[in-house]
NUGU-972321 format. One record per atom (N, C-alpha, C): x, z, y. Coordinates in steps of 0.1 Angstrom, whole numbers, padded with zeros to 4 digits, always signed. Example, Ala and Ser with C-alpha at 12.3 -4.5 7.8 and 13.67 -1.06 7.14 Angstrom:
<pts>
+0132+0078-0057/+0123+0078-0045/+0132+0078-0033/+0128+0071-0022/+0137+0071-0011/+0129+0079+0000/
</pts>
This chain:
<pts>
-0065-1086-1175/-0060-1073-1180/-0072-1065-1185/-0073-1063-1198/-0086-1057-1204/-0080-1035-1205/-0088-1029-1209/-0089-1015-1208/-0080-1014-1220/-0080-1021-1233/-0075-1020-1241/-0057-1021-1237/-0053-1029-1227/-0039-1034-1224/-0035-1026-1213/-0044-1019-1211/-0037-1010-1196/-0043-0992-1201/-0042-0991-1211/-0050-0974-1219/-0037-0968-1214/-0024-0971-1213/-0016-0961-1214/-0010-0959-1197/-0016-0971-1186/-0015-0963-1174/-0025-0956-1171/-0023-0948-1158/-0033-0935-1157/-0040-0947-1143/-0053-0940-1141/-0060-0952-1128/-0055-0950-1116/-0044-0940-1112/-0038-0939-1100/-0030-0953-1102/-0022-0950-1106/-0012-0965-1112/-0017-0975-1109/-0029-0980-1116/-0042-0989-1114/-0047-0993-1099/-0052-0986-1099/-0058-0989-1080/-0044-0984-1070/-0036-0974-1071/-0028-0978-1056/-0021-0992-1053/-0017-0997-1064/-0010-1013-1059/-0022-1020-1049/-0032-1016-1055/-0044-1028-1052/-0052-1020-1038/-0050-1009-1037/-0055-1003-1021/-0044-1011-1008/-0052-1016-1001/-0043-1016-0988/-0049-1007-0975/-0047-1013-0962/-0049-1007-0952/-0063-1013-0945/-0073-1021-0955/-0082-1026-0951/-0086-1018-0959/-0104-1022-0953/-0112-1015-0960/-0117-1026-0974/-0121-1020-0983/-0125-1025-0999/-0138-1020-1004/-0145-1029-1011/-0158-1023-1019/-0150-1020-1033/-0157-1009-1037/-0157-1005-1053/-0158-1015-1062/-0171-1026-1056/-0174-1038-1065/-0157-1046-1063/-0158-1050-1054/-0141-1062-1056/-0131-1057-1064/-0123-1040-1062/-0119-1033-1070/-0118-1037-1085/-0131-1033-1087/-0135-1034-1101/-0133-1052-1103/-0140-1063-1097/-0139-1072-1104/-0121-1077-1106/-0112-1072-1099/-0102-1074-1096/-0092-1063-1106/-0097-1057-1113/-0090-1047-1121/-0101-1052-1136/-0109-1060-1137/-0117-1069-1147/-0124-1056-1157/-0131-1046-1147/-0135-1033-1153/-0148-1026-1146/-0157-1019-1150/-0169-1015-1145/-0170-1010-1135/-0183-1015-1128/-0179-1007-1109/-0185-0993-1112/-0190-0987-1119/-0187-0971-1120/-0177-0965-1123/-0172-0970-1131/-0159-0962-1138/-0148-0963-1127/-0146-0971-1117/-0140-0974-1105/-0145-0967-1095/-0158-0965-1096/-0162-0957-1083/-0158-0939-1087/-0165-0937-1097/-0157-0926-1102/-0142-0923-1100/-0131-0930-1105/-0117-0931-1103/-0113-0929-1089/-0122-0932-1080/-0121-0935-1067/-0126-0925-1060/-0139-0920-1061/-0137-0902-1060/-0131-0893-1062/-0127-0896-1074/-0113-0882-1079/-0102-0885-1067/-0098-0903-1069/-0089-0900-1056/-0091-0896-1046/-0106-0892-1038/-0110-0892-1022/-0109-0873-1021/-0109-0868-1033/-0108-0853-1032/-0098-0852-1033/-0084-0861-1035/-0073-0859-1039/-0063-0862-1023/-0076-0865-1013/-0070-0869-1006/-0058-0886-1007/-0061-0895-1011/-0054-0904-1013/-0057-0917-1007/-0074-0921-1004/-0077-0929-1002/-0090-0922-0990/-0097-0932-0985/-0105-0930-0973/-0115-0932-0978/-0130-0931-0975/-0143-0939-0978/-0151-0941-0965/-0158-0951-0965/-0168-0951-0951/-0182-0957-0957/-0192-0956-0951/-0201-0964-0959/-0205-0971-0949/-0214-0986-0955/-0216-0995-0942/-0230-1000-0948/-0235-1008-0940/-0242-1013-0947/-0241-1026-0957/-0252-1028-0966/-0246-1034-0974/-0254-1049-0972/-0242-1058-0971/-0241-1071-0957/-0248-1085-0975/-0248-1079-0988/-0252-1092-0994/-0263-1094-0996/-0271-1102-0995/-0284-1111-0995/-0296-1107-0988/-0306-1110-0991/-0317-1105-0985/-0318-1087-0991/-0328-1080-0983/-0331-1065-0993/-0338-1068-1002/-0341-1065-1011/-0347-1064-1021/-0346-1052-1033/-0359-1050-1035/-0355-1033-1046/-0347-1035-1052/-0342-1021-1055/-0329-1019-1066/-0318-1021-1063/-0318-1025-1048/-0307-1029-1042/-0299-1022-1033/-0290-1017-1032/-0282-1004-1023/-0290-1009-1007/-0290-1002-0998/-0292-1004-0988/-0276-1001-0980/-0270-0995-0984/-0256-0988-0980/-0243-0993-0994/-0236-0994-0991/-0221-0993-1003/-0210-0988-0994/-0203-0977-1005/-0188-0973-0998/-0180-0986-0999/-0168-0981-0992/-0157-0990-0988/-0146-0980-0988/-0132-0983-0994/-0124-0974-0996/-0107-0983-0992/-0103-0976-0987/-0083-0982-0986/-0077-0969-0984/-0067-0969-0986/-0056-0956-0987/-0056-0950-0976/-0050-0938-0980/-0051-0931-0966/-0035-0935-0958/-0035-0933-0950/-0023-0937-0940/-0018-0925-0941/-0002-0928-0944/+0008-0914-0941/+0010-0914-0922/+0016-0900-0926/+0013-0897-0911/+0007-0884-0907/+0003-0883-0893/-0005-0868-0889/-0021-0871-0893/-0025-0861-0898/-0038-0865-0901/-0046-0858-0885/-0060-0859-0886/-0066-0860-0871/-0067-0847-0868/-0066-0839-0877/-0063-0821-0877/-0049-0818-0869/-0038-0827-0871/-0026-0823-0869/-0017-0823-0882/-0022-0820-0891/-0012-0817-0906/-0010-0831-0908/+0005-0825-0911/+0012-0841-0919/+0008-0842-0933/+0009-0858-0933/-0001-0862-0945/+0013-0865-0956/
</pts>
């Protein structure tokens, strides 16, 4: 599915089928939506102000360290309806 064949959904449309209740990297996201992992990470912030999705950061478990290399990456899955930990329903 290229950007050209999906211009007329909005990226909510886009990533909520593909959020579950596990946690996700931005990178899989993106390879799995065949689209840039910023443009996804961006998308993915709008949604985390939007309240829609969760983020945690972990460390980041691929290969040796080496520069240039994140030391940390978010991880994101939907937020769970329900009471949030405040009390307000979500």
């Amino acid at each position: 599915m290229s950007d050209f064949e999906t211009a007329g959904a909005s990226w909510d449309d886009r990533l909520l089928p593909l959020l579950t209740d596990e946690w996700q990297s931005a990178d899989a996201l993106a390879a799995r939506l065949h689209t840039k992992h910023f443009t996804v990470l961006a998308r993915l912030k709008d949604m985390l102000r939007r309240n829609l999705v969760e983020r945690r950061i972990v460390p980041n478990a691929v290969g040796k360290k080496h520069a240039g290399r994140p030391l940390q990456q978010a991880e994101f899955r939907r937020v769970k309806l329900g009471r949030s930990p405040d009390g307000e329903r979500r």
